[in-house]
N, C-alpha and C positions, 0 to 999 in steps of 0.2 A: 268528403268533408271539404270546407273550405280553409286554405292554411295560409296562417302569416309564415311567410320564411324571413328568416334574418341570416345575413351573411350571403349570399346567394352570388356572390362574385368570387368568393374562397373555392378553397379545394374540396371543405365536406358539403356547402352550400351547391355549390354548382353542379354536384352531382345529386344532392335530394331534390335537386328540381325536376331532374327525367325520371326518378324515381317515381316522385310524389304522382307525375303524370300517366305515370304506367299504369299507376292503381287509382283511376278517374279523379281523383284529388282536383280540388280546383286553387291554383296559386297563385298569393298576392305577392310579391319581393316587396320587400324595406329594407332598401340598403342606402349607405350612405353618398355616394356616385354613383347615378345609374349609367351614366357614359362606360361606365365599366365591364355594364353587362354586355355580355355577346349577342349578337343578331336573334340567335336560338333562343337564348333566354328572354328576351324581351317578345317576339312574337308566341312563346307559349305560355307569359304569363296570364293572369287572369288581367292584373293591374299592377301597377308601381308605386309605391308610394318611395319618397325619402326623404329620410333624416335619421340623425345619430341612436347608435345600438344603444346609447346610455340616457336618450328624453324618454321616459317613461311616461309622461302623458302623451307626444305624437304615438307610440306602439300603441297606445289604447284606443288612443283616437283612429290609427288604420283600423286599426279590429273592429272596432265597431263601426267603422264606418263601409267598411267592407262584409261586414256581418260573417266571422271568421269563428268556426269554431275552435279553433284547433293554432298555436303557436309553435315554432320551432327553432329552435336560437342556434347557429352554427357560425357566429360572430362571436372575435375575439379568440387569444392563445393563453395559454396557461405554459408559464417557462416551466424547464424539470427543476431548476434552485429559486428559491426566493419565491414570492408574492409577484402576481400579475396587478399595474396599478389600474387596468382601466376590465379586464374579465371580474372581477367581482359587481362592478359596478352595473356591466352589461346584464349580467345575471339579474342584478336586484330589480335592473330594470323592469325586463320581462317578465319576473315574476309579479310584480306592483299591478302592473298593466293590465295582465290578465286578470290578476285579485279584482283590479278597479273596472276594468270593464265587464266582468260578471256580475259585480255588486250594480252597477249603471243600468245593466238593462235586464237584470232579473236573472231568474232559470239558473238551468245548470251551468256547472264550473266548464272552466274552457280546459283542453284537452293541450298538455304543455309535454313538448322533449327540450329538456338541456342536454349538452354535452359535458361529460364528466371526463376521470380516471378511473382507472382499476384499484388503484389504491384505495379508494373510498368503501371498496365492499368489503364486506366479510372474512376474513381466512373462515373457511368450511369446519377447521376443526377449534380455535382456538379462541372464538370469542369475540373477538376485536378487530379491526378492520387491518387490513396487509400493511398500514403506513405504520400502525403502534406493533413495531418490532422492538421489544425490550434488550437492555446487554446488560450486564452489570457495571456497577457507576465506577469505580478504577476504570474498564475498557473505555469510558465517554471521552476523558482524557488522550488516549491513546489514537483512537479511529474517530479521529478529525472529521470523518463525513455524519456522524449525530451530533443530533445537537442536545441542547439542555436538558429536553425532555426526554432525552432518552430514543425518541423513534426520527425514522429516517424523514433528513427532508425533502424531498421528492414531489415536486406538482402539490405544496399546501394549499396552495388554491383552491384546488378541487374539494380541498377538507375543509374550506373555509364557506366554501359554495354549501356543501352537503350539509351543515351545520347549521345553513341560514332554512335552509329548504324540509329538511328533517320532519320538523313539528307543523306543518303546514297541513291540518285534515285534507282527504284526496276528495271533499266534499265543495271544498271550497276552492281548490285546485287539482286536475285532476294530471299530477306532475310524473314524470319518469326521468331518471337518469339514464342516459349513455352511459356508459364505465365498460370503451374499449381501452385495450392497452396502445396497440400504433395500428393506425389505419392507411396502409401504402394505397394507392391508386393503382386498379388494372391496366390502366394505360395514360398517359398525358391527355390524350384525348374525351370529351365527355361526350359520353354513348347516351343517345335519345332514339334509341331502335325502339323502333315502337313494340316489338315482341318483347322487351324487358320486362323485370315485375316477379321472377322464379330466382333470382340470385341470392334470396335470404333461405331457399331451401339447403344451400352448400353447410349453414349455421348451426350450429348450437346455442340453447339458452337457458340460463338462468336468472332468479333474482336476487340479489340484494347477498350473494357469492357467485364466486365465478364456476362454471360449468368444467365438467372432467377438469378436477382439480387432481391433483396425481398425489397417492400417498410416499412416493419417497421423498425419503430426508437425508438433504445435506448440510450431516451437522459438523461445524467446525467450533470448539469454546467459542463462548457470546458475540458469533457470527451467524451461528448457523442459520437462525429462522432467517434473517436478512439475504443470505447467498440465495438460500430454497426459495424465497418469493423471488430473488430476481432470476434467479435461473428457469423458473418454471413461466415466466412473466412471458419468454420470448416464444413460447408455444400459443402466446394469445395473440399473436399480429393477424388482425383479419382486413381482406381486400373492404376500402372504401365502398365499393361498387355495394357487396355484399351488408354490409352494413346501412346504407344508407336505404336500400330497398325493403331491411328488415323493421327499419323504424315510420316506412311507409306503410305497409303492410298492414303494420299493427296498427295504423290508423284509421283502420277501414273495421275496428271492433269498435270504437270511439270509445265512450265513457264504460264501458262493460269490457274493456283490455284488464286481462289479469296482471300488465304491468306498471295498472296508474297506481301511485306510490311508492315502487320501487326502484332500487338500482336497479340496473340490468345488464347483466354479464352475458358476451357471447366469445364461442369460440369455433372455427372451421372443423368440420366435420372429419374425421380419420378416414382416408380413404381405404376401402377393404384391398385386401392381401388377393 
């Protein structure tokens, strides 16, 4: 496929660019400094374009003028307290973009990854996504870290994003969530070995819940589901590397990925005994 990356001077950007290359992918970067990019990135992209994560008409106008199937947004941070002021806006971006330059030149929807949280999925048993952790309303008072509504506020962003993106038929975009928990990097260094392109086999996946979710519970009075999501949260840190190859990968099924419309939870493989 051919991909807009966005972000491509970051930490998750700079490495789905050797990713994206491993698995013949052909890549435009849109960033907003390209002085910023490395030697490496600039001689394996396809082309450059720049300007800001949040003009929604120049992202449509590279896309199309690049004739891009496929979009990837790894621009912009989402804090753990409070509202990000400028990642909602990146998000709407991209999303608009894609909608407009599908609608512009016809055919199928263009093939979209954002970057999420895990908060955004599912609990497996309980209905409702890991952030609407209930307590009873005397505790709200008490445990200062909820807030009005009851569930924890932790990355709203991402529930702010997931909200906007939700109801969007995968006809008319064909969107996936990221929703890793923390993605460390294998090394400071970014790897363009060109045998790479096998680092999403280390993974586990799921959709729209997270993968070997563990049934123990640690329950404490109107803490507990709160403690058990974060305590279980920290068995989900998967390597950057690993990640970033796995949402390349899956771009080589294009519109026919059984994960356009979903979140997508992954988690590092158990190693055997």
């Amino acid at each position: 496929m051919r991909v807009l990356l966005l972000g491509a001077t970051g930490n998750v950007g700079s490495r789905l660019l050797p990713a994206l290359i491993a698995h013949k992918h052909e890549v435009v970067l849109y960033v907003r400094n390209p002085a910023k990019l490395s030697t490496k990135a600039t001689s394996r992209a396809l082309a450059i374009e720049s300007g800001s994560a949040t003009d929604s008409n120049k992202i449509k106008n590279a896309m199309l003028a690049h004739k891009c199937d496929a979009v990837i947004n790894a621009a912009g941070l989402a804090p753990a307290f409070g509202k990000s002021p400028e990642l909602p806006v990146i998000f709407a971006a991209v999303m608009d973009a894609a909608l407009a330059a599908r609608k512009e030149r016809g055919g199928a929807p263009i093939r979209v990854w954002l970057l999420s949280g895990q908060g955004v999925m599912d609990h497996p048993r309980k209905g409702k996504t890991l952030m609407d952790l209930y307590v009873a309303p005397q505790e709200v008072v008490k445990c200062r870290v909820l807030t009005e509504t009851n569930s924890v506020p932790i990355y709203t962003t991402h529930r702010q994003n997931y909200e906007r993106i939700r109801s969007v038929p995968a006809d008319q975009l064909a969107w996936s969530l990221f929703c890793a928990n923390n993605m460390p990097p294998r090394s400071e260094a970014v790897d363009y070995n060109p045998t790479a392109g096998t680092d999403a086999d280390n993974l586990i996946s799921r959709v729209d819940a997270p993968p070997a979710w563990s049934n123990t519970l640690l329950w404490i009075p109107f803490l507990g589901n709160y403690l058990n999501v974060m305590a279980q949260a920290q068995g989900y840190f998967a390597t950057l590397e690993y990640c970033t190859d796995f949402i390349a990968r899956d771009l080589n099924a294009g519109l026919q990925s059984e994960l356009v419309g979903h979140r997508v939870g992954v988690k590092v493989k158990a190693k055997s005994s």
